[in-house]
TORPATI-892617 format. One record per residue: x, y, z of N, C-alpha, C in turn; residue number from 1; residue in three letters. Coordinates in steps of 0.05 Angstrom, whole numbers, plus 5000, padded with zeros to 4 digits. Last residue first. Layout:
<rs>
<r n_x="X" n_y="Y" n_z="Z" ca_x="X" ca_y="Y" ca_z="Z" c_x="X" c_y="Y" c_z="Z" resi="NUM" resn="ALA"/>
...
</rs>
This chain:
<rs>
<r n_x="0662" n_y="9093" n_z="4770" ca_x="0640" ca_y="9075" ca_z="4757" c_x="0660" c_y="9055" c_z="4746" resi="106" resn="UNK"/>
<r n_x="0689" n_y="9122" n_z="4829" ca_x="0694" ca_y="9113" ca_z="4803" c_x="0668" c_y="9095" c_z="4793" resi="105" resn="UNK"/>
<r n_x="0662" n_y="9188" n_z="4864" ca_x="0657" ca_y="9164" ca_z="4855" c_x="0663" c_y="9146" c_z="4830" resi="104" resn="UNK"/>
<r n_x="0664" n_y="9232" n_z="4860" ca_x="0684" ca_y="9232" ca_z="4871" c_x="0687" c_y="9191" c_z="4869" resi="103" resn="UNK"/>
<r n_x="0633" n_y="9276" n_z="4817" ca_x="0633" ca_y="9248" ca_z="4838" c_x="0655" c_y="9249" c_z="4839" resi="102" resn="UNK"/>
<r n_x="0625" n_y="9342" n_z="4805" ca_x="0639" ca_y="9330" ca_z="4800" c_x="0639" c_y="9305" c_z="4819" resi="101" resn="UNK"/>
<r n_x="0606" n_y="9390" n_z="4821" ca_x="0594" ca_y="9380" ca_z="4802" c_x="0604" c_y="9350" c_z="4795" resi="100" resn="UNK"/>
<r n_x="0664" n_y="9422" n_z="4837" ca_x="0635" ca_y="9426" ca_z="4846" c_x="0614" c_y="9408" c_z="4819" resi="99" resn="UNK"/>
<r n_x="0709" n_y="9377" n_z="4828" ca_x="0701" ca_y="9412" ca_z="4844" c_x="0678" c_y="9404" c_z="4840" resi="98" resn="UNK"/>
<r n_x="0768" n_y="9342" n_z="4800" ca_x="0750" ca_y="9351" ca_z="4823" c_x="0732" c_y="9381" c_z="4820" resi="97" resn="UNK"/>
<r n_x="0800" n_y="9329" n_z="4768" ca_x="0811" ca_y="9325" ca_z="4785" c_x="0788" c_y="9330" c_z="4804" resi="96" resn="UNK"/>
<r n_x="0812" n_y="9313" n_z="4696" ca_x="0789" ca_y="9332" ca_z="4710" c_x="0793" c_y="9317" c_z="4737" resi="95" resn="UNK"/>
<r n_x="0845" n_y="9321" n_z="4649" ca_x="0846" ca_y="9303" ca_z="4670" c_x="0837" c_y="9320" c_z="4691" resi="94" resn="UNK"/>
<r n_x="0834" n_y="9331" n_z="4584" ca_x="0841" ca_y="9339" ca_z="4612" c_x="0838" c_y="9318" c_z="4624" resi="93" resn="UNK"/>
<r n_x="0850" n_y="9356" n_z="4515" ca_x="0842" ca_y="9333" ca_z="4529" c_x="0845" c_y="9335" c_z="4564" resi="92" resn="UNK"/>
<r n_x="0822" n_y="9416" n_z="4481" ca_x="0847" ca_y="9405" ca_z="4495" c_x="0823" c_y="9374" c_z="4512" resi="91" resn="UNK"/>
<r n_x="0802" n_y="9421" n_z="4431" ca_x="0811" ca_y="9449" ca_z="4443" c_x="0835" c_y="9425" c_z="4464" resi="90" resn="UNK"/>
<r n_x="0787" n_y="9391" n_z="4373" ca_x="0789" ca_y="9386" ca_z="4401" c_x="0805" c_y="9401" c_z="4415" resi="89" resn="UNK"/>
<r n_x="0744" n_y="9415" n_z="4333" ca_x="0780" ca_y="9430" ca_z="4342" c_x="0767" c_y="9414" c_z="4370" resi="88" resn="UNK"/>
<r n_x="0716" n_y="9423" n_z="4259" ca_x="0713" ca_y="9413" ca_z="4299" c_x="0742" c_y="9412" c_z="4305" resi="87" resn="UNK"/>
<r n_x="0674" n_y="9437" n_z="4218" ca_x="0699" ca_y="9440" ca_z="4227" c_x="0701" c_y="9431" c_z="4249" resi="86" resn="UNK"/>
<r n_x="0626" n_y="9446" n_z="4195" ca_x="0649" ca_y="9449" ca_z="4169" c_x="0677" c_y="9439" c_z="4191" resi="85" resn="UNK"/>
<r n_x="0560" n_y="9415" n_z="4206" ca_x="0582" ca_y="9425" ca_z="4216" c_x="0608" c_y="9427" c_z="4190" resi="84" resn="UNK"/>
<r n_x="0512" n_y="9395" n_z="4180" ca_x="0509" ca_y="9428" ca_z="4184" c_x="0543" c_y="9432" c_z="4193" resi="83" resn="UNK"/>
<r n_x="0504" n_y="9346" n_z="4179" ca_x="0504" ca_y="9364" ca_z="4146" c_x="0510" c_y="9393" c_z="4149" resi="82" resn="UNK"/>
<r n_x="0519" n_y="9330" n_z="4223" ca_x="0541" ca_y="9326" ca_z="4211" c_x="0544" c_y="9347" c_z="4178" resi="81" resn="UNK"/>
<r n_x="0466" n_y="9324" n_z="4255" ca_x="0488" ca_y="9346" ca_z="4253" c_x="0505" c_y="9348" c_z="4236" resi="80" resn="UNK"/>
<r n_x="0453" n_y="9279" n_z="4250" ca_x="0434" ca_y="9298" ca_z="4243" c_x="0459" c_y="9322" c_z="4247" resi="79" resn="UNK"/>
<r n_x="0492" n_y="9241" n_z="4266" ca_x="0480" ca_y="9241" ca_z="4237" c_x="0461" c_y="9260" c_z="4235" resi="78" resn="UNK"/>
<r n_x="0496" n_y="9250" n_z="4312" ca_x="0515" ca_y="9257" ca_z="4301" c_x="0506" c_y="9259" c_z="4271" resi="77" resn="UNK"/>
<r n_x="0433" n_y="9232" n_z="4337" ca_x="0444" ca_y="9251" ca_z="4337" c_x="0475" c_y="9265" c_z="4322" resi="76" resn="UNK"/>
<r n_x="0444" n_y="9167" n_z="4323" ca_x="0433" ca_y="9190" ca_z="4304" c_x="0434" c_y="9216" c_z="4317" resi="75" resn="UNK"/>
<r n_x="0492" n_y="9160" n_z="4357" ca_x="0491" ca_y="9164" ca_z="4331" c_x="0474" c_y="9173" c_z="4315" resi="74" resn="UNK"/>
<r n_x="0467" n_y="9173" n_z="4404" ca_x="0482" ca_y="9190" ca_z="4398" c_x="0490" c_y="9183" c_z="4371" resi="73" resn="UNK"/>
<r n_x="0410" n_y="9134" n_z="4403" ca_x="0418" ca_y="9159" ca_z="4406" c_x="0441" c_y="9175" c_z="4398" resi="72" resn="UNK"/>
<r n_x="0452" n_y="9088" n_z="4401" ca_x="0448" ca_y="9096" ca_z="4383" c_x="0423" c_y="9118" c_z="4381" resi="71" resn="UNK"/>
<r n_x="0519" n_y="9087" n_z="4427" ca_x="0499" ca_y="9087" ca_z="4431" c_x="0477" c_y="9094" c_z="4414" resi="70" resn="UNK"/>
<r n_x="0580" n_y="9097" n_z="4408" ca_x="0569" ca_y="9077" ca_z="4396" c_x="0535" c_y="9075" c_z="4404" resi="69" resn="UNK"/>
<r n_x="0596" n_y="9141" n_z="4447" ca_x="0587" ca_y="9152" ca_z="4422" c_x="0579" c_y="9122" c_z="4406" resi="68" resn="UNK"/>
<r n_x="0601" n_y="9116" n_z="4491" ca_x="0573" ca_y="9136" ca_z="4484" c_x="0580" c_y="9142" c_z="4456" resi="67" resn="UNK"/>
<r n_x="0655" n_y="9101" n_z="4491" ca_x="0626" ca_y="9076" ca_z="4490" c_x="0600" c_y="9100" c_z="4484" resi="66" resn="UNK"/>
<r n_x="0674" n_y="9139" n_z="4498" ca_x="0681" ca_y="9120" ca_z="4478" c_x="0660" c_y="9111" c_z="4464" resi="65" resn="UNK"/>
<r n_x="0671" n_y="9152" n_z="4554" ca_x="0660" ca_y="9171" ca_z="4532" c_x="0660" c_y="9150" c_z="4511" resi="64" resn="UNK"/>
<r n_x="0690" n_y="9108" n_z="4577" ca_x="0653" ca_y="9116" ca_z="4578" c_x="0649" c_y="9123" c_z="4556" resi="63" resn="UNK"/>
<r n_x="0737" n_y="9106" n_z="4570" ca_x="0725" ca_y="9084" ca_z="4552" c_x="0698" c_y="9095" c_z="4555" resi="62" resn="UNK"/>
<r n_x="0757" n_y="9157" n_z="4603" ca_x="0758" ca_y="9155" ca_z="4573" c_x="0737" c_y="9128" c_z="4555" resi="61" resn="UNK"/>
<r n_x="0717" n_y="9157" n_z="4656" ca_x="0736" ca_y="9160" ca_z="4645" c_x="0735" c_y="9145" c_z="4612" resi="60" resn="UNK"/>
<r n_x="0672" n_y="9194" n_z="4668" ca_x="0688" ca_y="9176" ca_z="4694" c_x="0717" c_y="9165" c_z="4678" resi="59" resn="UNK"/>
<r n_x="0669" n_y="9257" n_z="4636" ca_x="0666" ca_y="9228" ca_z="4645" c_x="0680" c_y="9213" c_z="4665" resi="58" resn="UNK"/>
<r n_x="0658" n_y="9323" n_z="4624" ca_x="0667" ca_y="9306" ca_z="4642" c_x="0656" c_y="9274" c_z="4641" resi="57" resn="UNK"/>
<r n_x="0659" n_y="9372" n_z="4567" ca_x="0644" ca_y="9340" ca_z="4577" c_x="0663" c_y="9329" c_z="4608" resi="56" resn="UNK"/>
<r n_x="0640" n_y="9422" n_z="4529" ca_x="0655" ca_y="9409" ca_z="4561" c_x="0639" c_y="9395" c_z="4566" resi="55" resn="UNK"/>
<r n_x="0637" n_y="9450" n_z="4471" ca_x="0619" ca_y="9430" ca_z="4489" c_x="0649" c_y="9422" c_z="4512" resi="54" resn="UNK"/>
<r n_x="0614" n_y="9514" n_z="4428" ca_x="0630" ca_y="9493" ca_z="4445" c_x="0621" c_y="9480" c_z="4467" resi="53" resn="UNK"/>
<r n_x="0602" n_y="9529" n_z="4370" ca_x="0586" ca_y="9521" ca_z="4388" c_x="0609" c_y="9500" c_z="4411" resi="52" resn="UNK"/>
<r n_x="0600" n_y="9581" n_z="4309" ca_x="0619" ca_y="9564" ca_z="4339" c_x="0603" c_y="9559" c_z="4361" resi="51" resn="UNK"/>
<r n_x="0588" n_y="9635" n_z="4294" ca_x="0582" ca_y="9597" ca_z="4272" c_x="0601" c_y="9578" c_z="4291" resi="50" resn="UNK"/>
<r n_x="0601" n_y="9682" n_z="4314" ca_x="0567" ca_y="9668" ca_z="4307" c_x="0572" c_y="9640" c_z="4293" resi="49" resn="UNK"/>
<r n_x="0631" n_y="9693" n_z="4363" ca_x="0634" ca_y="9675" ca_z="4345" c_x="0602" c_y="9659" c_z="4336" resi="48" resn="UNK"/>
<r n_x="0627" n_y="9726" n_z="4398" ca_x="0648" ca_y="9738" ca_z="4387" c_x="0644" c_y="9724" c_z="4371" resi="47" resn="UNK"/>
<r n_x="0587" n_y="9702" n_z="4435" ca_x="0580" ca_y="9723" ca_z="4419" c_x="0599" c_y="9731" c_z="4410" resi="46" resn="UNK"/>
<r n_x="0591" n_y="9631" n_z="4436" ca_x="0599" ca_y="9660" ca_z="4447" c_x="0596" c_y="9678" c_z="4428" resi="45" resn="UNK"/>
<r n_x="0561" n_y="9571" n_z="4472" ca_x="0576" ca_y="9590" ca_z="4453" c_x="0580" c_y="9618" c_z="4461" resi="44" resn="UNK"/>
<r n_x="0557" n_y="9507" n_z="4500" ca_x="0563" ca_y="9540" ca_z="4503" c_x="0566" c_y="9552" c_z="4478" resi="43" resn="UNK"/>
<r n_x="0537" n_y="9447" n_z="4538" ca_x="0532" ca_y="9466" ca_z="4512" c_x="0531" c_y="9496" c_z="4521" resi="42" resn="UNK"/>
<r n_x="0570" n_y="9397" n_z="4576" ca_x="0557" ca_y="9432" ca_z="4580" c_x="0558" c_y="9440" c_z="4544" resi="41" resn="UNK"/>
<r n_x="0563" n_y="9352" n_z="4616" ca_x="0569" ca_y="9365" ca_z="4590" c_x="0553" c_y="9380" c_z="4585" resi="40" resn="UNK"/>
<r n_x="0588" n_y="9310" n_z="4667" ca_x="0580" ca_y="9345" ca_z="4657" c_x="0576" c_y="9336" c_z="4630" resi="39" resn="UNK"/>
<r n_x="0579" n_y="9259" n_z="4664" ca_x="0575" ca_y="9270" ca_z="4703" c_x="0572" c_y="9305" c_z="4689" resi="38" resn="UNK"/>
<r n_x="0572" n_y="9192" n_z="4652" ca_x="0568" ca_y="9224" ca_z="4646" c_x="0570" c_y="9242" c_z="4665" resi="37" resn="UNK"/>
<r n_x="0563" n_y="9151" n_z="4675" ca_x="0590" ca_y="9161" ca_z="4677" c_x="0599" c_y="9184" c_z="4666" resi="36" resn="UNK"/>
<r n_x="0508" n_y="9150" n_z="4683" ca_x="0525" ca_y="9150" ca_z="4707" c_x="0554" c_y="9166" c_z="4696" resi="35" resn="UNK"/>
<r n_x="0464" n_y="9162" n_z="4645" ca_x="0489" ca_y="9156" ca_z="4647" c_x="0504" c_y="9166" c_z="4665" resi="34" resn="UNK"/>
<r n_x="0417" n_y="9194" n_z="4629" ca_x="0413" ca_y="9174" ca_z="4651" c_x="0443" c_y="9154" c_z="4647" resi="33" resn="UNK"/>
<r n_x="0437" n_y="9241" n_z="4611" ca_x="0425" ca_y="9240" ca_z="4639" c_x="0420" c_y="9218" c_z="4649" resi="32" resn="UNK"/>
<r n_x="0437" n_y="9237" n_z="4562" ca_x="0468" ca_y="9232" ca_z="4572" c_x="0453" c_y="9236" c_z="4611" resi="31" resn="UNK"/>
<r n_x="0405" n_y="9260" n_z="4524" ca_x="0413" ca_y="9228" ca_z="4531" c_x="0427" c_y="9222" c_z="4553" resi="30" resn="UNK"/>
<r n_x="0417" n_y="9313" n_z="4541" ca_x="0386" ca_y="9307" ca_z="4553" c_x="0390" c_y="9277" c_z="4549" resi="29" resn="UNK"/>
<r n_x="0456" n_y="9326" n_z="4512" ca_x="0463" ca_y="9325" ca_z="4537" c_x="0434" c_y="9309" c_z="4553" resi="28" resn="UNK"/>
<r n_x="0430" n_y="9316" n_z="4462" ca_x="0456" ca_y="9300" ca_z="4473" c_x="0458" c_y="9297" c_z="4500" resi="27" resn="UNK"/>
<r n_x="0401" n_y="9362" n_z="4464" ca_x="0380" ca_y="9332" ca_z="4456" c_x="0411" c_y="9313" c_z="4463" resi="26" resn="UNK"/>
<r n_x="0437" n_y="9402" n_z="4459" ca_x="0420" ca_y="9396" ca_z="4481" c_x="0402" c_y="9371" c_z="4492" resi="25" resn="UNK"/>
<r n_x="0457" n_y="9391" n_z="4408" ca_x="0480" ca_y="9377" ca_z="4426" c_x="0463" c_y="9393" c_z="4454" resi="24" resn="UNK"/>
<r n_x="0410" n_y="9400" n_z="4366" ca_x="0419" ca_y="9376" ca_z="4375" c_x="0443" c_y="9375" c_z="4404" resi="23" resn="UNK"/>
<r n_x="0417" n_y="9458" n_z="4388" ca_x="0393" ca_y="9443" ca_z="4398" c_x="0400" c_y="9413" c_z="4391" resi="22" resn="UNK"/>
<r n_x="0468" n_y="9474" n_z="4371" ca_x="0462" ca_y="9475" ca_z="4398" c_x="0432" c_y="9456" c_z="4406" resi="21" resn="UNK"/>
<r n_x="0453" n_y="9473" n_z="4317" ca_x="0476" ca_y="9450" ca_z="4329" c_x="0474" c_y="9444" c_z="4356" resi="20" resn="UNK"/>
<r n_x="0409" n_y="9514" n_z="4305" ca_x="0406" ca_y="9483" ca_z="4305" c_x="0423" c_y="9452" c_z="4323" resi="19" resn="UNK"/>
<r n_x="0452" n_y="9555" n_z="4329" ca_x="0421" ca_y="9550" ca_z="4347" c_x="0414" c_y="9523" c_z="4337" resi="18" resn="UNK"/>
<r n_x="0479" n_y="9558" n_z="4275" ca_x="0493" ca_y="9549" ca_z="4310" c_x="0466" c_y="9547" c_z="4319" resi="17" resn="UNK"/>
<r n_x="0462" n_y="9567" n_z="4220" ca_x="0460" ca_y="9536" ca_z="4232" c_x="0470" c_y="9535" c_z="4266" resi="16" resn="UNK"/>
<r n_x="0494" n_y="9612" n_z="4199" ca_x="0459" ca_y="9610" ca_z="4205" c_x="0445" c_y="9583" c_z="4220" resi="15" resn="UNK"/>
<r n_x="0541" n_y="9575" n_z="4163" ca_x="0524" ca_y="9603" ca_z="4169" c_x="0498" c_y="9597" c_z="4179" resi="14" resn="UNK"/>
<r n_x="0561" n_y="9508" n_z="4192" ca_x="0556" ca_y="9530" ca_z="4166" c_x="0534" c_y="9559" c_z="4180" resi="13" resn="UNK"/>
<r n_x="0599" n_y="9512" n_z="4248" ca_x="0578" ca_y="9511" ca_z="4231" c_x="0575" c_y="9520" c_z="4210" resi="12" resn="UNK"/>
<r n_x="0649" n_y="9487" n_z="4289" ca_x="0642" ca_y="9498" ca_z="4279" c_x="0623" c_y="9503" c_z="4250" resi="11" resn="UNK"/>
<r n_x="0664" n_y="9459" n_z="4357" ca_x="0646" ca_y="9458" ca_z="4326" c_x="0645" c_y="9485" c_z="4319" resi="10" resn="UNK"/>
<r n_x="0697" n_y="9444" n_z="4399" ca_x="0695" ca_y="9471" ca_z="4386" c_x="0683" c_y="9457" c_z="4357" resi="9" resn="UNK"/>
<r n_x="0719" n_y="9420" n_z="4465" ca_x="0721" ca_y="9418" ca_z="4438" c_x="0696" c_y="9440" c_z="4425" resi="8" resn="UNK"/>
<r n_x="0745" n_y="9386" n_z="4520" ca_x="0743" ca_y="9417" ca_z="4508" c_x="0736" c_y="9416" c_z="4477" resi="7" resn="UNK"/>
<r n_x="0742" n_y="9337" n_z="4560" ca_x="0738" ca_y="9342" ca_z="4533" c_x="0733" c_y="9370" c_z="4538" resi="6" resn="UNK"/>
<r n_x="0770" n_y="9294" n_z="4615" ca_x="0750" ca_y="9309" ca_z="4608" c_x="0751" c_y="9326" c_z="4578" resi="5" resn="UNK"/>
<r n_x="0758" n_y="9235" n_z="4651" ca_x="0767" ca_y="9237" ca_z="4624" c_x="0746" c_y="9265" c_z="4622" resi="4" resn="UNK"/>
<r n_x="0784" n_y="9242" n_z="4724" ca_x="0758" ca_y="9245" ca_z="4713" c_x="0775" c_y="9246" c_z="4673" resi="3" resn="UNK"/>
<r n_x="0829" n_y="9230" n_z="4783" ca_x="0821" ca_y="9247" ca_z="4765" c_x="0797" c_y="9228" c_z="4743" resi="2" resn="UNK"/>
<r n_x="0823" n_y="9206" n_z="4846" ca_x="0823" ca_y="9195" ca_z="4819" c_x="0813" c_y="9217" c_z="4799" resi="1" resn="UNK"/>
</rs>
């Protein structure tokens, strides 16, 4: 049974990526006691100082859905929102397996 998985790309006003990253750490830190959370990874890259990208794995699409109505994650969106100019869902997947990953449907 493949997995609902997310590629996506914020991008910040100047001087703001270390803030975005510490809310979408305070995200991932909700997201631990959610089963159907299974990854989400905060990254960025030194080619790109105002870009913060996030990889999410869920059990599948309605989880994610449903997390963003939780209200943790809405005030977390609401604290971010003054700082971001841009967001690029990089690509939608169908996460199939590997290391990190249940094998278990919720």
């Amino acid at each position: 049974m493949s997995k609902f998985g997310l590629f996506g790309k914020f991008i910040v006003k100047d001087g703001e990526r270390d803030t975005l990253v510490d809310i979408l750490l305070e995200a991932a830190e909700s997201m631990k006691n959610l089963d159907e959370c299974e990854i989400y990874l905060v990254n960025v890259s030194e080619d790109e100082s105002n870009s913060v990208y996030v990889y999410e794995v869920w059990s599948n699409e309605n989880a994610h859905q449903a997390s963003l109505s939780l209200e943790a994650t809405k005030t977390l969106i609401k604290r971010a929102k003054p700082i971001i100019t841009g967001m690029e869902r990089i690509s939608t997947l169908n996460t199939r397996g590997g290391k990190g990953i249940s094998l278990n449907s919720y």
